[in-house]
C-alpha positions as CSV (number, residue, x, y, z in Angstrom):
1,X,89.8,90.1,76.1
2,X,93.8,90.5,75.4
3,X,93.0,94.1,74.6
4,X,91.3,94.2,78.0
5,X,94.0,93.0,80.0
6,X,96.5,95.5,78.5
7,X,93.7,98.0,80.2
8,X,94.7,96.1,83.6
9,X,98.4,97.1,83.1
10,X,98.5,100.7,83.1
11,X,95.8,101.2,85.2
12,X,98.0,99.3,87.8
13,X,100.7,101.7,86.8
14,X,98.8,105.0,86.8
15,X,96.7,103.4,90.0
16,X,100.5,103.0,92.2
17,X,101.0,106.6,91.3
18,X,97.5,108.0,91.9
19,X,97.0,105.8,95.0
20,X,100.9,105.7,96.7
21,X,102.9,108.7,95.3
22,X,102.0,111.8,97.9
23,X,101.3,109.1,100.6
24,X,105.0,107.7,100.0
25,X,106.2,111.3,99.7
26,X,103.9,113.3,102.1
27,X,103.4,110.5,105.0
28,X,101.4,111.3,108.1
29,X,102.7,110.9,111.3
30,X,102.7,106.9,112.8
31,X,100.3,106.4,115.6
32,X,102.0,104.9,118.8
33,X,103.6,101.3,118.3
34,X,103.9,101.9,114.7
35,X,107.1,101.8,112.5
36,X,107.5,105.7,111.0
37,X,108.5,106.3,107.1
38,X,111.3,108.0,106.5
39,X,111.1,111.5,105.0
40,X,112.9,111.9,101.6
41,X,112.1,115.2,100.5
42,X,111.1,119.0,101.9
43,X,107.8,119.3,102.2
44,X,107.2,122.4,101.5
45,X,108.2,123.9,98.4
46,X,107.4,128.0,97.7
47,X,103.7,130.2,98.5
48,X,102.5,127.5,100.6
49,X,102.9,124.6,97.9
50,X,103.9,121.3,98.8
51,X,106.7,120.0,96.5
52,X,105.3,116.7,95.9
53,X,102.2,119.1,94.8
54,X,104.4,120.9,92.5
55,X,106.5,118.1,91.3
56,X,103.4,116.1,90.7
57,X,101.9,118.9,88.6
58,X,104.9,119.2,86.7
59,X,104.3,115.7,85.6
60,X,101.0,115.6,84.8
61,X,101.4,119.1,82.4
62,X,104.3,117.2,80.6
63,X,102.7,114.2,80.4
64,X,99.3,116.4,78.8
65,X,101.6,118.5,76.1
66,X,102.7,114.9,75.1
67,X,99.3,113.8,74.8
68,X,98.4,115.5,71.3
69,X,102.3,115.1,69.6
70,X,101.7,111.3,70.6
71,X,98.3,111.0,69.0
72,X,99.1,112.7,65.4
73,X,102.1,110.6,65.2
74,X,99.7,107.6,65.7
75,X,96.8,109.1,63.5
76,X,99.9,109.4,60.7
77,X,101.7,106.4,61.2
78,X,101.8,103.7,59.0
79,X,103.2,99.8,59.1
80,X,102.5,96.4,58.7
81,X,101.7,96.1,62.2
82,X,99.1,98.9,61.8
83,X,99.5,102.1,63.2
84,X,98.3,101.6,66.7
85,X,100.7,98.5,68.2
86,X,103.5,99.5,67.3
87,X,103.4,102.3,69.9
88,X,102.2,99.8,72.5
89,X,105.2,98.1,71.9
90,X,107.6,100.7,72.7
91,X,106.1,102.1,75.7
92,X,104.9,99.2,77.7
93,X,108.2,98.2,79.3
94,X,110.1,101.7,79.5
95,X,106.5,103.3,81.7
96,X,107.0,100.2,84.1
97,X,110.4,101.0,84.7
98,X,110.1,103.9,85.7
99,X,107.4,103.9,87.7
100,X,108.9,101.6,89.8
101,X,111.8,104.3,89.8
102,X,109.9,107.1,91.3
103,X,109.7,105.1,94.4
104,X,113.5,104.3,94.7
105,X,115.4,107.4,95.4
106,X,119.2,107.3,96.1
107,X,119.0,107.8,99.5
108,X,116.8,106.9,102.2
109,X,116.9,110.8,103.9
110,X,115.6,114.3,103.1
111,X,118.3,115.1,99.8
112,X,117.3,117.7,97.2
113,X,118.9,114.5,94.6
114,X,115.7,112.6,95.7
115,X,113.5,115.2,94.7
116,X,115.7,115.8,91.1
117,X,115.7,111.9,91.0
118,X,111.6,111.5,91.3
119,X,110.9,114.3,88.7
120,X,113.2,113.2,86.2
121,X,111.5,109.4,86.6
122,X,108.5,110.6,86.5
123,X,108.5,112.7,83.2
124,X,110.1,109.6,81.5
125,X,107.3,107.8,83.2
126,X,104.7,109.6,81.9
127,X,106.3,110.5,78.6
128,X,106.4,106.3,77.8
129,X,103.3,105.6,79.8
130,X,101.4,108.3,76.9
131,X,103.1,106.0,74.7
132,X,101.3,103.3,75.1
133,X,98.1,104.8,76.7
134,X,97.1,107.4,73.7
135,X,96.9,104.8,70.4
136,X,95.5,102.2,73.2
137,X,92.6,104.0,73.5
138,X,93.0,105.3,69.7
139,X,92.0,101.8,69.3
140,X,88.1,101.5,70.8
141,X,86.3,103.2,67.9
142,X,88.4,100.7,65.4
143,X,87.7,97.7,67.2
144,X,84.6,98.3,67.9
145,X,82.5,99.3,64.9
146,X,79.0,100.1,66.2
147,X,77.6,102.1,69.3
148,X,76.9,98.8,70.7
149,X,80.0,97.3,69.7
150,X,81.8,100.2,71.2
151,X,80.0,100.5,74.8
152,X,80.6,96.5,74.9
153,X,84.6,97.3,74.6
154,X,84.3,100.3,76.9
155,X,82.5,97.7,79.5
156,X,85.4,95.4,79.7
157,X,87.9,97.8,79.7
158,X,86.4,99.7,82.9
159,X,86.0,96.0,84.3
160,X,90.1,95.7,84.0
161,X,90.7,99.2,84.8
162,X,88.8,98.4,88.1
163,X,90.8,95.4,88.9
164,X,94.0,97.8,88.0
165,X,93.0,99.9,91.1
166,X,92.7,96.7,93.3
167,X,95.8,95.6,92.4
168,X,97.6,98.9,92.8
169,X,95.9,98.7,96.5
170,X,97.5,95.7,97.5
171,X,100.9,97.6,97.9
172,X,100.4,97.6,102.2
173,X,99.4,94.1,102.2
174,X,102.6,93.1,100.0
175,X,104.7,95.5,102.0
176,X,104.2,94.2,105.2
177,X,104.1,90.4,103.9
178,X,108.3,91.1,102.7
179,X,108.9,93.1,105.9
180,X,107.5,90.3,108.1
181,X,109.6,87.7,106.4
182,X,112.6,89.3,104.9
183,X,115.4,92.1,106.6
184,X,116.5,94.8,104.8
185,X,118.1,96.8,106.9
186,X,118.5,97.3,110.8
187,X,116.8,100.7,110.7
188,X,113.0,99.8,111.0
189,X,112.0,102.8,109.0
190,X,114.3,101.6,106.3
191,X,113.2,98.5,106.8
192,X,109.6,99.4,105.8
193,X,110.9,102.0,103.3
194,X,112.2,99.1,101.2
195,X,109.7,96.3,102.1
196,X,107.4,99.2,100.2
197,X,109.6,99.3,97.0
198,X,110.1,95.7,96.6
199,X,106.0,95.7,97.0
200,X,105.8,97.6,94.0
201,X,108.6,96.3,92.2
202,X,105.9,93.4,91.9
203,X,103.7,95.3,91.0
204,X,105.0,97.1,88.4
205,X,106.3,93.8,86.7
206,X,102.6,92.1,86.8
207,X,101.7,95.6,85.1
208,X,104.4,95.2,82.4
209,X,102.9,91.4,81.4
210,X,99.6,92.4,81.5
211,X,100.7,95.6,78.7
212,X,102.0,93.2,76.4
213,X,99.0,91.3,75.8
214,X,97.0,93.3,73.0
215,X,100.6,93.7,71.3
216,X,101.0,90.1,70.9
217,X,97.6,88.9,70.0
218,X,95.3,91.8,68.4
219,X,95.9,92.3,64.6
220,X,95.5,95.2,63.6
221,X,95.8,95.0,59.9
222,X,92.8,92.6,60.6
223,X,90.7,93.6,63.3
224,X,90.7,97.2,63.1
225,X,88.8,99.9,60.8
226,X,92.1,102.0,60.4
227,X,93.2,104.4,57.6
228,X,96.2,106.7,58.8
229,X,95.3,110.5,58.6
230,X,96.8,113.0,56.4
231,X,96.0,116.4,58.4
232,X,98.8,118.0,60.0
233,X,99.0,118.9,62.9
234,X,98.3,121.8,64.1
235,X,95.2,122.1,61.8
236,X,94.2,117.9,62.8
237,X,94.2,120.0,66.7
238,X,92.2,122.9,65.7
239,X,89.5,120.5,63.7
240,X,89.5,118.8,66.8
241,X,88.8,121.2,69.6
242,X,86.5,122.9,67.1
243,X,83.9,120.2,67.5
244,X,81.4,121.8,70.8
245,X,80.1,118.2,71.7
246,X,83.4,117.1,72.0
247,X,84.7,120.4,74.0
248,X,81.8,120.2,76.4
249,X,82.7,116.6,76.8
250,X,86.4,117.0,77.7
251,X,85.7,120.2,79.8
252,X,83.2,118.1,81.8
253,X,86.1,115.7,81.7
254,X,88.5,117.7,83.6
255,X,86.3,118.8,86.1
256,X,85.3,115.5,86.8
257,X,88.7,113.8,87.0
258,X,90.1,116.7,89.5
259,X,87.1,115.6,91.8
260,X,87.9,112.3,91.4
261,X,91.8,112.8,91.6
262,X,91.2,114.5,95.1
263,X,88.9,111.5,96.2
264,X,91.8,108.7,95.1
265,X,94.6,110.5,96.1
266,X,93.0,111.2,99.8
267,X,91.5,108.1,100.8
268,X,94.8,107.2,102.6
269,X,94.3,110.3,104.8
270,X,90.8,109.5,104.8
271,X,91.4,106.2,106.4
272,X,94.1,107.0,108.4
273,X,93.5,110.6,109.6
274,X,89.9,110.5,109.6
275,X,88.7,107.3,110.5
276,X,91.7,106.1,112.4
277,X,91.9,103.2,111.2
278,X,95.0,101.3,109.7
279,X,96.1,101.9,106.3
280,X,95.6,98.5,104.7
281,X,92.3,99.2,105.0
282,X,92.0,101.2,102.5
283,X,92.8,97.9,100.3
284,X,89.7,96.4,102.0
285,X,87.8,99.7,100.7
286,X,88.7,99.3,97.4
287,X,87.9,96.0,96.8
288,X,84.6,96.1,98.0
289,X,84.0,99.3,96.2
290,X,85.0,97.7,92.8
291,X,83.4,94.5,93.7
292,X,80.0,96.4,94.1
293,X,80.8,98.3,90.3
294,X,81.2,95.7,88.9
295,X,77.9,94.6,90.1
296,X,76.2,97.4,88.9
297,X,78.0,96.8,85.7
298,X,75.1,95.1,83.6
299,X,72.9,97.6,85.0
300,X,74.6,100.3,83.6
301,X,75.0,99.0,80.1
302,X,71.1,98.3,80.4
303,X,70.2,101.3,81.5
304,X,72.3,103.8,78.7
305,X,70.4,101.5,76.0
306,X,66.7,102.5,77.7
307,X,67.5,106.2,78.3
308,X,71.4,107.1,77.1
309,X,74.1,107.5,77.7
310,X,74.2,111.6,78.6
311,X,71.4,110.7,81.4
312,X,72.9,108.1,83.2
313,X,76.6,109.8,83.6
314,X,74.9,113.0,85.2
315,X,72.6,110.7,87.4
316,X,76.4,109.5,88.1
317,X,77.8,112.8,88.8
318,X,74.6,113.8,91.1
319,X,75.6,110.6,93.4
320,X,79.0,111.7,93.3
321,X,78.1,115.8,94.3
322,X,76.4,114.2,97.5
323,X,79.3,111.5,98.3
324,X,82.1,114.4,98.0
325,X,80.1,116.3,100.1
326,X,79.8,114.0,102.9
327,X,83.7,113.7,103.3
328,X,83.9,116.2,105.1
329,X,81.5,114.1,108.0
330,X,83.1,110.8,108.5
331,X,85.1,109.9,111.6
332,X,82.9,112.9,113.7
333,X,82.4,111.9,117.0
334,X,78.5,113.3,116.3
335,X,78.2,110.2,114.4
336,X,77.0,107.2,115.7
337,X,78.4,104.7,113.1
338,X,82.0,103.0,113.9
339,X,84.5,104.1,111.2
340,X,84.4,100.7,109.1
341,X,80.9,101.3,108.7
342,X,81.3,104.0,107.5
343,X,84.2,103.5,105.0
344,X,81.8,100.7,104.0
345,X,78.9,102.7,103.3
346,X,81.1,105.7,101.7
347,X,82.5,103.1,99.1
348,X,78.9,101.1,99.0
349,X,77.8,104.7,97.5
350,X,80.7,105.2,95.5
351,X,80.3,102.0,93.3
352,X,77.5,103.5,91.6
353,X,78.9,106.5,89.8
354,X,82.0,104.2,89.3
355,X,80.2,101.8,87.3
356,X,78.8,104.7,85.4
357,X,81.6,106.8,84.7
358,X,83.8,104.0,84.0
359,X,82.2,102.5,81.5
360,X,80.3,105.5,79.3
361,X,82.9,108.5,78.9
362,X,84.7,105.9,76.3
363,X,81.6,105.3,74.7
364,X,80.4,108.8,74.5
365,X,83.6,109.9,73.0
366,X,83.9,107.0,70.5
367,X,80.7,108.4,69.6
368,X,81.8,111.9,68.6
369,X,85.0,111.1,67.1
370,X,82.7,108.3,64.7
371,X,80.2,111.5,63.6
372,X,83.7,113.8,62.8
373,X,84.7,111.4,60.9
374,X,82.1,110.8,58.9
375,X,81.7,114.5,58.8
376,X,85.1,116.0,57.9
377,X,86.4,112.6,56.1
378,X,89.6,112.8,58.3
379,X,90.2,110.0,61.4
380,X,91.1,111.8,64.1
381,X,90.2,109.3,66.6
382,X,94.0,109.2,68.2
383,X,93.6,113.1,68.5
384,X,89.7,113.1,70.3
385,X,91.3,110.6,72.9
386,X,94.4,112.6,73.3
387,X,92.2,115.7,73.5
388,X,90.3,113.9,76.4
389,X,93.2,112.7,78.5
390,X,94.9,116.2,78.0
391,X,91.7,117.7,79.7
392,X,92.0,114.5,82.4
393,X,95.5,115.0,83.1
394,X,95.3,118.9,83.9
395,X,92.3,118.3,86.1
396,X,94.6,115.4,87.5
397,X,97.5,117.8,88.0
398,X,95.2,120.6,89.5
399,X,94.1,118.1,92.2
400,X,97.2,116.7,93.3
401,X,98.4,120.4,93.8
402,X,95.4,121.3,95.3
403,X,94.9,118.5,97.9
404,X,98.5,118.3,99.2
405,X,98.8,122.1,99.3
406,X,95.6,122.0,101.4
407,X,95.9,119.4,103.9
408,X,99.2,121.2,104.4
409,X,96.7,124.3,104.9
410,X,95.1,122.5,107.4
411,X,98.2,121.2,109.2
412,X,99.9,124.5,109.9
413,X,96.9,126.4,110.9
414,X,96.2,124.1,113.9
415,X,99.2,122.5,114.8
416,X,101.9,125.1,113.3
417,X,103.2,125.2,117.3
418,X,104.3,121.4,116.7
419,X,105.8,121.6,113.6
420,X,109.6,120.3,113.1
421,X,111.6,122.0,111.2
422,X,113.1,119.3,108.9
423,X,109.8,117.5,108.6
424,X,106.1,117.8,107.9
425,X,103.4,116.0,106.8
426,X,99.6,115.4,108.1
427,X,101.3,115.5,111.6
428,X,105.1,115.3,111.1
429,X,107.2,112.8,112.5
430,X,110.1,114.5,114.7
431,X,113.7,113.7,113.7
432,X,116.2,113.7,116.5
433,X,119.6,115.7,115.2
434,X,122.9,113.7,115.3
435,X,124.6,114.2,118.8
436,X,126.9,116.5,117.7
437,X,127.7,119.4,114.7
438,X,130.8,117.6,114.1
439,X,129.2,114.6,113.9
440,X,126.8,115.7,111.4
441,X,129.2,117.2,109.1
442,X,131.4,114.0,109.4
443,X,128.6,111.9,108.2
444,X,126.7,114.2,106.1
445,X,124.2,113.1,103.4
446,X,126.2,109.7,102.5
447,X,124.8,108.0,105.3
448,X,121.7,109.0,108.5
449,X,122.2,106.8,112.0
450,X,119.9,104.8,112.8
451,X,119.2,107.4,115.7
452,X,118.2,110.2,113.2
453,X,115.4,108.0,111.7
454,X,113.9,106.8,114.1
455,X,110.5,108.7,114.9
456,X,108.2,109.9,117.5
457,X,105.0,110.2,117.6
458,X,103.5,113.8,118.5
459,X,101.4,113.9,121.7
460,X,98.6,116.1,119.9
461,X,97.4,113.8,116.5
462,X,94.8,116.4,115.3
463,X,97.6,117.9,112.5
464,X,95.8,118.7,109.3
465,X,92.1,117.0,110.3
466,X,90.9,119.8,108.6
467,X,92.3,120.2,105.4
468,X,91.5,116.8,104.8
469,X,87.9,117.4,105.7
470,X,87.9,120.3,102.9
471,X,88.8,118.3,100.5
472,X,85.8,116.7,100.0
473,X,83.8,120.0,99.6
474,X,86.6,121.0,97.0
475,X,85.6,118.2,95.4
476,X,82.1,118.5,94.8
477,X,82.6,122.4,93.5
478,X,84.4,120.5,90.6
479,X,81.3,117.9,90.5
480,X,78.9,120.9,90.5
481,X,80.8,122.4,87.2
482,X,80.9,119.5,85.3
483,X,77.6,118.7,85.6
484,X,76.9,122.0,84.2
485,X,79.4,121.5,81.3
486,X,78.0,118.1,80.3
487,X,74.6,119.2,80.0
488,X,75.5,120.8,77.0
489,X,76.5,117.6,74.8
490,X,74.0,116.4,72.5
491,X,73.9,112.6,72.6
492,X,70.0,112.9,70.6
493,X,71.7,114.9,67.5
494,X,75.0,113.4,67.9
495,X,73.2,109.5,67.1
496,X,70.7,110.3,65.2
497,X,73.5,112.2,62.3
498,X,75.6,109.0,62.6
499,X,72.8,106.7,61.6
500,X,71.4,109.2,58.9
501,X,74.7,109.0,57.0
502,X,75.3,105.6,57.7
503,X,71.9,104.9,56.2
504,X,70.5,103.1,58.9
């Protein structure tokens, strides 16, 4: 259970990134009566990127080339706390921080230091949050010491890694509770600007707790099945990526994740550009969503023991091929459903491949890094699992890139005519100038007037509709592909070697 509940805090922390970051940095325009959200960086970057896109990728691709050094240093490390923990230790606190940080610039205005500020958070984020996340996982095949054992731990794990995502959700609900009872500032969009990072100032701390728990009550020396490697380095990677079951796996992997990626990072737009609907919604979604996985929970672990584990993830990624498909449908006028039933249904749908792939992947790779082992004589398992999120984190980076750069796409072809020339977005807020040129260079970027934040709302509000409706498409391509690539692991051979030299 502790080891569980360390699950719960980085997936809050990865979650308030995945779930907030563009929509924070990228914000689409407020519909009338609404507060706006100040702009804090260019939108646009170079060949039609966004810069949160680029930035973002940037982070993810530092965050994957850290992956593998993290894991052989865990693989080779050695103490009386074991080699796992002690890593856990050091990153839990340092990735809180600064994921909390990305969201606090030094200034509440468009300022190329916001955008040096973010990155350099964000690589330290990432850098600590691999930390902790890589011998974390290291752990699953060394706590758990059978295939049952194993997709028992991967279970609970999803369960908290669910509940992660809920609790990242809650940022609008948070928000709004501290704006409603608290003033920050006279300026309403600063007002909501920093009602937003006090929200997930709380949630980063809940996330930091809940990271300390394995540290403090899991034994290594005890618990765990652990004997440090001696491989170096570069040949422990080569071994690695050597084994096909393993590269089909973590090619699937990355496939699967940028599909996903696209689908978590968009549901915002979804439920605000598509459906119309107000943003805290989308915390609504995601609760019921997980409430209904976590349903389908028992089934799932039921249903790998009767026919495997490598059947029931592609009946997952079929169910997810037709859900990513149908994004590009919702909020038509055609349809005759309102737009909460149809959020409703789309996340109804969802829970099934998220029960699925939540819970399996762990298993399956546990799996193949068990039969290596026993194979080659060398425990890698801190490499396999780096291996995997190195795969996750480029599909992840790909994703982010892709979907801001598109619904960007989508914004200038229709509305380009409407388009202000300090600020984008799905449909860009207008800033009015100071009054005066001498004015402006009086103030200049120490402090913005409440008049030059203060936003209106665009008469035409169908900026970027499209580009958010290809996304879902986009998505599915990537579903397609890794269905194709995880075809080719073989559960039958992999289980059946692992019991032959295990003697069973």
């Amino acid at each position: 259970m502790s080891y569980a509940i360390g699950q719960l805090g980085w997936s809050t922390l990865i979650n308030i990134i995945g779930l907030h970051q563009v929509y924070f940095y990228l914000p689409p325009a407020p519909k009338p009566g609404q507060d706006c959200f100040p702009d804090l960086i260019e939108k646009m970057a170079f060949w039609g990127l966004s810069t949160i896109g680029v930035v973002a990728a940037v982070g993810r691709l530092w965050d994957a080339f850290t992956d593998p050094i993290i894991a052989n240093s865990s693989d080779r490390f050695s103490s009386r706390f074991g080699r796992r923990i002690p890593f856990l230790c050091l990153g839990g606190v340092p990735a809180a921080v600064f994921c909390w940080l990305i969201f606090v610039p030094p200034h509440n205005y468009i300022s190329s230091t916001n955008l040096v500020w973010m990155t350099g958070c964000m690589l330290l984020f990432y850098l600590f949050l691999t930390v902790y996340v890589t011998p974390f996982f290291a752990l699953i095949p060394e706590l758990g010491h059978t295939p049952e054992e194993r997709l028992n731990l991967s279970t609970y794990i999803s369960v908290t890694y669910a509940l992660g995502i809920i609790v990242a959700s809650t940022e609008p609900m948070i928000a709004n509770v501290l704006k409603s009872n608290f003033i920050f500032d006279a300026d309403l969009s600063v007002q909501t600007l920093v009602s937003r990072q006090y929200a997930l100032g709380i949630l980063c701390v809940f996330a930091a707790i809940c990271m300390y728990f394995p540290v403090f009550s899991i034994h290594e020396k005890t618990y765990c099945e652990s004997e440090a490697s001696s491989v170096p380095f570069r040949e422990a990677i080569l071994l690695t990526f050597k084994n096909k079951n393993f590269l089909y796996f973590a090619l699937s992997d990355l496939c699967y994740f940028l599909a996903l990626t696209i689908l978590t990072t968009g549901i915002s737009y979804y439920v605000t550009v598509l459906l119309e609907l107000e943003r805290e919604f989308v915390t609504q979604l995601l609760t019921v969503m997980l409430l209904v996985s976590f349903a389908f929970y028992p089934v799932v672990n039921w249903v790998a023991k009767k026919i495997g584990k490598k059947k029931t993830v592609l009946f997952g990624f079929y169910v997810f091929l037709v859900l990513f498909l149908s994004i590009y449908f919702i909020g038509k006028d055609e349809l005759p459903l309102p737009p909460y039933i149809q959020g409703y249904l789309i996340v109804a749908v969802a829970a099934i491949p998220i029960a699925i792939l939540g819970i399996l992947p762990n298993a399956i790779l546990a799996d193949i890094a068990e039969l290596d082992s026993l194979k080659t004589g060398s425990k890698r398992e801190g490499l396999f699992y780096a291996g995997r999120t190195f795969m996750q984190k480029l599909g992840q980076t790909l994703a982010v890139l892709i979907f801001s750069t598109v619904i960007l796409l989508g914004f200038d072809r229709e509305t380009k005519k409407n388009v202000s020339p300090t600020v984008s977005g799905i449909l860009p807020p207008s800033v009015s100038e100071p009054k005066s040129e001498s004015e402006k260079n009086l103030k200049g970027e120490t402090k913005i007037s409440m008049e030059s934040t203060i936003c209106k709302v665009e008469e035409v509000e169908a900026g970027g509709e499209l580009g958010v409706r290809l996304t879902g498409p986009l998505a599915s391509a990537f579903c397609l592909l890794a269905i194709f690539l995880f075809g080719k692991y073989k559960e039958d051979e992999t289980l059946e070697e692992i019991a032959k030299i295990r003697g069973n």
